[in-house]
Steps between C-alpha positions, in 0.01 A plus 500: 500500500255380267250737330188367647631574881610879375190533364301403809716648687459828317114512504525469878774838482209620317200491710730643781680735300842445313779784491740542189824320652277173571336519112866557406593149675213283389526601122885419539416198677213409218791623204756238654201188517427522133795526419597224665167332364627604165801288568323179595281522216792533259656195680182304481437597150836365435435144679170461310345515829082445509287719377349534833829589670532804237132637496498521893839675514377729189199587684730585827691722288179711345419501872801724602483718192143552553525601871855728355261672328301574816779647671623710159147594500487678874498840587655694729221792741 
């Protein structure tokens, strides 16, 4: 799942109200996309891909480390 739909889809847990075991799940599922984004940047690095190609998925990445931060950032009432 890429990092943009966890991250929408954990403001909306937000506004309605998000228990531990579903925070647990999207930062898991937001830990898995960059590192697979990680990959594919390594891979595109490697084929001298455009410039483009490597910003966009750089900027996906500091996406899901930004909204990891959220979640590491919650607190528990």
């Amino acid at each position: 799942m890429s990092c943009s739909s966890v991250k929408h889809r954990f403001e909306e847990q937000m506004k309605n109200g998000i228990d531990f075991q579903k925070a647990m799940e999207m930062y898991q599922d937001v830990e898995g996309s960059i590192a697979a984004h990680r990959t594919e940047l390594t891979e595109l690095q490697k084929m001298n891909a455009s410039q483009s190609e490597i910003d966009h998925l750089k900027e996906h990445i500091k996406e899901g480390e930004s909204l990891l931060q959220k979640i590491k950032a919650m607190k528990l009432h």
